[in-house]
NUBANU-320599 format. One record per residue (C-alpha): residue in three letters; residue number from 1; x, y, z. Coordinates in nm, 4 decimals, always signed. Layout:
rec res:Ala&n:NUM&X:X&Y:Y&Z:Z
...
//
This chain:
rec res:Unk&n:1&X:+0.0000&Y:+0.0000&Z:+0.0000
rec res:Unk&n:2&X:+0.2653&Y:+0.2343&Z:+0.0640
rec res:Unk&n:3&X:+0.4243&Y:+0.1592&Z:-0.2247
rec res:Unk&n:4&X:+0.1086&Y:+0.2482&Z:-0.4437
rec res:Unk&n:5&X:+0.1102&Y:+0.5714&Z:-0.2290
rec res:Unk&n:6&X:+0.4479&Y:+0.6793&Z:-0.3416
rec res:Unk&n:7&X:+0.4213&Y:+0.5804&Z:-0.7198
rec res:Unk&n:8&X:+0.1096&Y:+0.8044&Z:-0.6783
rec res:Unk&n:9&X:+0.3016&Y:+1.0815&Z:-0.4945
rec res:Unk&n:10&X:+0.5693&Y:+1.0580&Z:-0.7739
rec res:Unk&n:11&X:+0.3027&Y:+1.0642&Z:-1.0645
rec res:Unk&n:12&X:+0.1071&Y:+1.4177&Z:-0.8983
rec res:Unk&n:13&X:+0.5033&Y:+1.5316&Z:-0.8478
rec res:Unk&n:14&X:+0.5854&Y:+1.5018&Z:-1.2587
rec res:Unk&n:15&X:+0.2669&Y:+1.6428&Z:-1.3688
rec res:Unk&n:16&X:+0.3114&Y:+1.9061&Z:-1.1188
rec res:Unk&n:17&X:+0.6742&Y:+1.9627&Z:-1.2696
rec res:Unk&n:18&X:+0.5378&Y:+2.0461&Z:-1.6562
rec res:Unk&n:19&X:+0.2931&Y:+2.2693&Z:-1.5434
rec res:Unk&n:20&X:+0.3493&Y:+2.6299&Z:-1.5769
rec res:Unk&n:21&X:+0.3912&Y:+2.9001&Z:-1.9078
rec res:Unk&n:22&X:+0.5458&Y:+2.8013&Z:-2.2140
rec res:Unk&n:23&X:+0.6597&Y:+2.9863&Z:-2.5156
rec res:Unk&n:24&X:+0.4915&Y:+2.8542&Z:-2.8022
rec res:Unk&n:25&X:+0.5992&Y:+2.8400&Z:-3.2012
rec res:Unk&n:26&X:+0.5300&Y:+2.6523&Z:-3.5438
rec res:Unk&n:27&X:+0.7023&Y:+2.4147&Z:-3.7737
rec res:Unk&n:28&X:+0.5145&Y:+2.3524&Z:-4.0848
rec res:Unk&n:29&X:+0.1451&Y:+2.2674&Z:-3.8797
rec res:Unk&n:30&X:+0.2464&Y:+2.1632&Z:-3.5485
rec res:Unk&n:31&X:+0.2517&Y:+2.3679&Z:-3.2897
rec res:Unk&n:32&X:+0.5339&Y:+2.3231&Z:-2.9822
rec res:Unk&n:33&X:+0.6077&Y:+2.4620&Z:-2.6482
rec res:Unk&n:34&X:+0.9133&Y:+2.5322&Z:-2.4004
rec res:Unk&n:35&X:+0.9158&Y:+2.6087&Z:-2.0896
rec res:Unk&n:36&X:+0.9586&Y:+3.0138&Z:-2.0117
rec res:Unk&n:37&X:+1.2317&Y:+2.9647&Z:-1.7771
rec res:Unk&n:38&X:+1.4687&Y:+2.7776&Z:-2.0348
rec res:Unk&n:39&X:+1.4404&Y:+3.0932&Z:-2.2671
rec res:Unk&n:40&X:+1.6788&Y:+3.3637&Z:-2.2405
rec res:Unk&n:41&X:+1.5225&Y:+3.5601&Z:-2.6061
rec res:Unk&n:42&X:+1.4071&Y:+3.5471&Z:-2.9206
rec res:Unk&n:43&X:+1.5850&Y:+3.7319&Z:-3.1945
rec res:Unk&n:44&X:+1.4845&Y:+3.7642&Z:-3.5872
rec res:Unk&n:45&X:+1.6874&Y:+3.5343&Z:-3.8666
rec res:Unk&n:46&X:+2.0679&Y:+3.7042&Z:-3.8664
rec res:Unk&n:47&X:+2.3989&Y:+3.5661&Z:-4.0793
rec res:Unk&n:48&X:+2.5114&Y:+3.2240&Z:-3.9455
rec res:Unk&n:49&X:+2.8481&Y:+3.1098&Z:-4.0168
rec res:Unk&n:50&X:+2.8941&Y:+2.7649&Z:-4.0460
rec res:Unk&n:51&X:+3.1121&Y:+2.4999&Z:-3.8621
rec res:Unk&n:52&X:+3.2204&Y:+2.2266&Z:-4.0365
rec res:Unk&n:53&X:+3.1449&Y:+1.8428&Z:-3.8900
rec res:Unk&n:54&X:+2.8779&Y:+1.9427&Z:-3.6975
rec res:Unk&n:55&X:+2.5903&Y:+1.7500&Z:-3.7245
rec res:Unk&n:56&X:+2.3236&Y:+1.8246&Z:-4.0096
rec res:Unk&n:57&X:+2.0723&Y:+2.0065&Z:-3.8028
rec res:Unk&n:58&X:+2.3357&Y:+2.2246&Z:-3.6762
rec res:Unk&n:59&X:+2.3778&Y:+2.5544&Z:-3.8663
rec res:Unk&n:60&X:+2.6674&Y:+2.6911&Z:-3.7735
rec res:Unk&n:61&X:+2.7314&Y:+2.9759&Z:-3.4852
rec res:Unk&n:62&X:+2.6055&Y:+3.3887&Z:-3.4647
rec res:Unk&n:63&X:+2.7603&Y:+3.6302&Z:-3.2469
rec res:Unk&n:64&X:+2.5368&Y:+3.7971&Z:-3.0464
rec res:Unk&n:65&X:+2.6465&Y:+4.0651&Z:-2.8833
rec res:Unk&n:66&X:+3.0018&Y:+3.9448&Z:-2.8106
rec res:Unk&n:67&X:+2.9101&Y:+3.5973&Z:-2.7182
rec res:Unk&n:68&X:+2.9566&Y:+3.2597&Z:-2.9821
rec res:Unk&n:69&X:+2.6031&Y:+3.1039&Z:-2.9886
rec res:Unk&n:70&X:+2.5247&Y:+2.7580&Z:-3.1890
rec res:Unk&n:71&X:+2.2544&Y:+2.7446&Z:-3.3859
rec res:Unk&n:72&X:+2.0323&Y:+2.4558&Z:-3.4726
rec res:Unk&n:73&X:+1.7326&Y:+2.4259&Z:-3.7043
rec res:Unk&n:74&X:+1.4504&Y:+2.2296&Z:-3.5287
rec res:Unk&n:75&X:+1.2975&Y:+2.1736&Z:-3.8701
rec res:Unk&n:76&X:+1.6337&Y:+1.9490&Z:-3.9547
rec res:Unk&n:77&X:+1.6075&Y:+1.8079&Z:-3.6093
rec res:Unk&n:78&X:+1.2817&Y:+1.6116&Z:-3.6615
rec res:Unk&n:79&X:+1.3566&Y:+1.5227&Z:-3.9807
rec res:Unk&n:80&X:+1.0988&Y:+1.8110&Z:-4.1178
rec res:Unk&n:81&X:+1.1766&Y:+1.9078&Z:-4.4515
rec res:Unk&n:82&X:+1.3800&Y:+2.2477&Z:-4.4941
rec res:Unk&n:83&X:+1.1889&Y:+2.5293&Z:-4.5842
rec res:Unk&n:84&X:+1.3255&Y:+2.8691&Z:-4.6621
rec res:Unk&n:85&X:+1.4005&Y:+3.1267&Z:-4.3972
rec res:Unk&n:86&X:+1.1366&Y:+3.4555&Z:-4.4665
rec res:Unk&n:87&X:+1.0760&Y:+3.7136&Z:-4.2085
rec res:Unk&n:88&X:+0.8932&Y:+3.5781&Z:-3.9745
rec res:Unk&n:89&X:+1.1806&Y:+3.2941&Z:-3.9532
rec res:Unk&n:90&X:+1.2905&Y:+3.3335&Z:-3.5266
rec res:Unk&n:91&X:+1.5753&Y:+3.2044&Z:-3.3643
rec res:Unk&n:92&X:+1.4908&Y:+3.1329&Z:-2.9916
rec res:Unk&n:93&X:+1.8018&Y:+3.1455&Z:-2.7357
rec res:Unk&n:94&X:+1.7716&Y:+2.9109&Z:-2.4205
rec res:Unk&n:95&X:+1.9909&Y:+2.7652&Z:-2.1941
rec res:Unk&n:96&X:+2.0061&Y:+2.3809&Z:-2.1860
rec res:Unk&n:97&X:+2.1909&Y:+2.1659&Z:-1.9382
rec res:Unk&n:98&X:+2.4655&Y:+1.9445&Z:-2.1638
rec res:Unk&n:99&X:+2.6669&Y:+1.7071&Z:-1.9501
rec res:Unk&n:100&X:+2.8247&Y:+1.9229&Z:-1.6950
rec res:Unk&n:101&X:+2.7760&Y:+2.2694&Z:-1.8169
rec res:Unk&n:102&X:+2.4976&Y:+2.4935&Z:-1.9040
rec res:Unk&n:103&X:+2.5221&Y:+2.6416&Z:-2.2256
rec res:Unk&n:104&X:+2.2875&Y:+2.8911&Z:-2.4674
rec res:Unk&n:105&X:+2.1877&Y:+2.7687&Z:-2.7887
rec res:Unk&n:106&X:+2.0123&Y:+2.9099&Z:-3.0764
rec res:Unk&n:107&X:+1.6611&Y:+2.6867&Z:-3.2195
rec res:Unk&n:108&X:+1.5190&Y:+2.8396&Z:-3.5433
rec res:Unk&n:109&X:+1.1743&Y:+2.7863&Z:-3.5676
rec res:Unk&n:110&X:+0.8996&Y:+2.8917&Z:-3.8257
rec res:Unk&n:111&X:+0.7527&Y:+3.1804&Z:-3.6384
rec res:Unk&n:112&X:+0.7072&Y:+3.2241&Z:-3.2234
rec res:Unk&n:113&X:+0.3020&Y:+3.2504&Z:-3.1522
rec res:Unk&n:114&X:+0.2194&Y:+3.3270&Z:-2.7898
rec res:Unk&n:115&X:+0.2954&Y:+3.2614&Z:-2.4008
rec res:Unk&n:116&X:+0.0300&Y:+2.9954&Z:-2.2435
rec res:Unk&n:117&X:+0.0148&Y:+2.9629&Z:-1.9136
rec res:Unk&n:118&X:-0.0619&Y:+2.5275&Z:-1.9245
rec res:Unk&n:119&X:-0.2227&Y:+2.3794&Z:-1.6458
rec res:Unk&n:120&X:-0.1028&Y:+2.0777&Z:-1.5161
rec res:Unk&n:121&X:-0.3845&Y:+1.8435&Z:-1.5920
rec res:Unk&n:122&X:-0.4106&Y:+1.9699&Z:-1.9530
rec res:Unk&n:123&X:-0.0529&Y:+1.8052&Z:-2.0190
rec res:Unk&n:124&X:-0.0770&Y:+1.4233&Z:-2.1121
rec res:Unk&n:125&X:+0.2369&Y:+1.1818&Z:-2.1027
rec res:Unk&n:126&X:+0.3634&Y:+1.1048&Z:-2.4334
rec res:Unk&n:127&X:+0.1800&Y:+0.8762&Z:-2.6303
rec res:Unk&n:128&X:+0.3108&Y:+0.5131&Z:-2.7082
rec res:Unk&n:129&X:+0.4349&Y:+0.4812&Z:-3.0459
rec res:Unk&n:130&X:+0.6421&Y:+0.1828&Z:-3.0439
rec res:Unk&n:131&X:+0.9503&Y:+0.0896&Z:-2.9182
rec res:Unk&n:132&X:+1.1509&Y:+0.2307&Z:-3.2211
rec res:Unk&n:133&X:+1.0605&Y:+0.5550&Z:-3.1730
rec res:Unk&n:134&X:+1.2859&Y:+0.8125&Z:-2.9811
rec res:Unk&n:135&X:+1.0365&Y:+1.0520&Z:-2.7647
rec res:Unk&n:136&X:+1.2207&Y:+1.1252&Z:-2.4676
rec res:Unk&n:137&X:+1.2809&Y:+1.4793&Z:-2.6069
rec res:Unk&n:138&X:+0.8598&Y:+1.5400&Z:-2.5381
rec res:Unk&n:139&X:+0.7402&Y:+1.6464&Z:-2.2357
rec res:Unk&n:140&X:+0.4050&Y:+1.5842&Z:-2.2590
rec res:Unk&n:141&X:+0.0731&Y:+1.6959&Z:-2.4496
rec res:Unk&n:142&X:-0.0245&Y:+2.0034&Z:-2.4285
rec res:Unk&n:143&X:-0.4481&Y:+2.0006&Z:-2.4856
rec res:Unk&n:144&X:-0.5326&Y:+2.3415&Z:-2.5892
rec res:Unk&n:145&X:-0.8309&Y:+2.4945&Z:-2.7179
rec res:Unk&n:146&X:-0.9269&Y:+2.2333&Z:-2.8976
rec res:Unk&n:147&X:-0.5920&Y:+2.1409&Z:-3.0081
rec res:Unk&n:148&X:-0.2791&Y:+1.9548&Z:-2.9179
rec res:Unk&n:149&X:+0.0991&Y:+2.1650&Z:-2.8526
rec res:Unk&n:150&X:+0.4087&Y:+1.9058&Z:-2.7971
rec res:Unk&n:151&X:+0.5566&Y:+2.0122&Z:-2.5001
rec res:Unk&n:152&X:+0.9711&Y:+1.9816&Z:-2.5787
rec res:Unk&n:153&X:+1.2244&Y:+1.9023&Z:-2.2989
rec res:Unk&n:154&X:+1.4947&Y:+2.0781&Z:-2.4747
rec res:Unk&n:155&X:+1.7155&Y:+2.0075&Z:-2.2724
rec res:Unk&n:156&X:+1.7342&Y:+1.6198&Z:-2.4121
rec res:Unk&n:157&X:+1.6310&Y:+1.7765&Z:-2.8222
rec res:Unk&n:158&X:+1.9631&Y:+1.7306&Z:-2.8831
rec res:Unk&n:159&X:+2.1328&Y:+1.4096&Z:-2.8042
rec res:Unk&n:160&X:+2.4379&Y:+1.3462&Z:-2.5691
rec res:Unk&n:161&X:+2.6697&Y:+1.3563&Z:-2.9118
rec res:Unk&n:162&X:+2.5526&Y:+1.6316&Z:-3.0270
rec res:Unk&n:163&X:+2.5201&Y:+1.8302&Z:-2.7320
rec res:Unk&n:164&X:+2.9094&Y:+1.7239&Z:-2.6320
rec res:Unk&n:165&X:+2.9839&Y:+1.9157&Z:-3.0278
rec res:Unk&n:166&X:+2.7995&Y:+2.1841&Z:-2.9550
rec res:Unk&n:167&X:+2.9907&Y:+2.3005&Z:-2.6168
rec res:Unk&n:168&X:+3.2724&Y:+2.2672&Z:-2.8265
rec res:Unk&n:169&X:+3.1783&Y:+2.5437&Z:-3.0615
rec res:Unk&n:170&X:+3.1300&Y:+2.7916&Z:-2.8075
//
C-alpha cells in the first residue's frame, strides 16, 4: 500500500513539474512549447556562419552581442523538410543543461506565436508509439483549445553527441 502511495506521490510530483507558461511556435502545422524559464530571447533570422562536422541540423554559430552562440534548425532536427528562412523565420536562445555545463543555444523555428500559461492536468504523457521511436525529447501533451501543442524538454532535443559538439563550438 505504501508503495502504491508513493508511485502516486511521484506521478502528482511530474505532472506538477510540466505545469506552468510556455513559449509557443510553429514548424510547418504543429505547434510546440518550451518552458519560459529555459528561454533567455528570441531574436529575428541574422547571418550564421557555419562549422564544419557538426551534425546536419546544426547551422553553424552567430555572435550575439560578443558571445559565440550555436545554432540549430529544429525543422532538420525532426527530420521536417527544410523550408526557406522569410521574415517571420525566429531564432529562440535558451539555456540547456549538456553534460556538466549549461550552455545557450540558438533553435530556429517557423515563427514564435504566444505565451500559455498550461495547467497541469491539460498536459498528457507522451503517447506510445512503439519501441523504435525516440520521444524522450517530449514532455508531454499540451491540450489546448481544442488542439494539441508538444511540449519539448529541450534540454534532451539534442542528443548526448551532439550536445558534447555543440559546447565545443562555443
Amino acid at each position: 500500500m505504501a508503495e502504491l502511495a508513493e508511485t502516486m506521490d511521484q506521478a502528482v510530483k511530474a505532472m506538477a513539474d510540466r505545469e506552468g507558461k510556455y513559449l509557443t511556435f510553429n514548424l510547418g502545422e504543429e505547434e510546440y512549447g518550451i518552458g519560459i524559464l529555459k528561454i533567455r530571447e528570441i531574436i529575428g533570422i541574422m547571418p550564421i556562419t557555419s562549422v564544419p562536422r557538426t551534425p546536419e541540423c546544426v547551422k553553424g554559430v552567430i555572435n550575439l552581442r560578443g558571445k559565440v552562440i550555436p545554432i540549430i534548425d529544429l525543422r532538420l532536427r525532426f527530420r521536417m523538410e527544410p523550408m526557406e528562412y522569410t521574415d517571420r523565420t525566429c531564432i529562440i536562445v535558451v539555456e540547456i543543461n549538456a553534460r556538466e555545463n549549461t550552455i545557450q543555444i540558438g533553435a530556429i523555428v517557423d515563427t514564435v506565436s504566444e505565451v500559455l500559461n498550461i495547467k497541469a492536468e491539460d498536459i498528457e504523457d507522451t503517447p506510445a508509439f512503439g519501441t523504435s521511436l525516440d520521444t524522450e525529447y517530449i514532455l508531454g501533451m499540451a491540450k489546448v483549445s481544442g488542439g494539441v501543442k508538444i511540449l519539448l524538454d529541450i534540454d534532451r532535443v539534442l542528443n548526448t553527441e551532439e550536445s558534447a559538439k555543440l559546447e565545443e563550438t562555443t
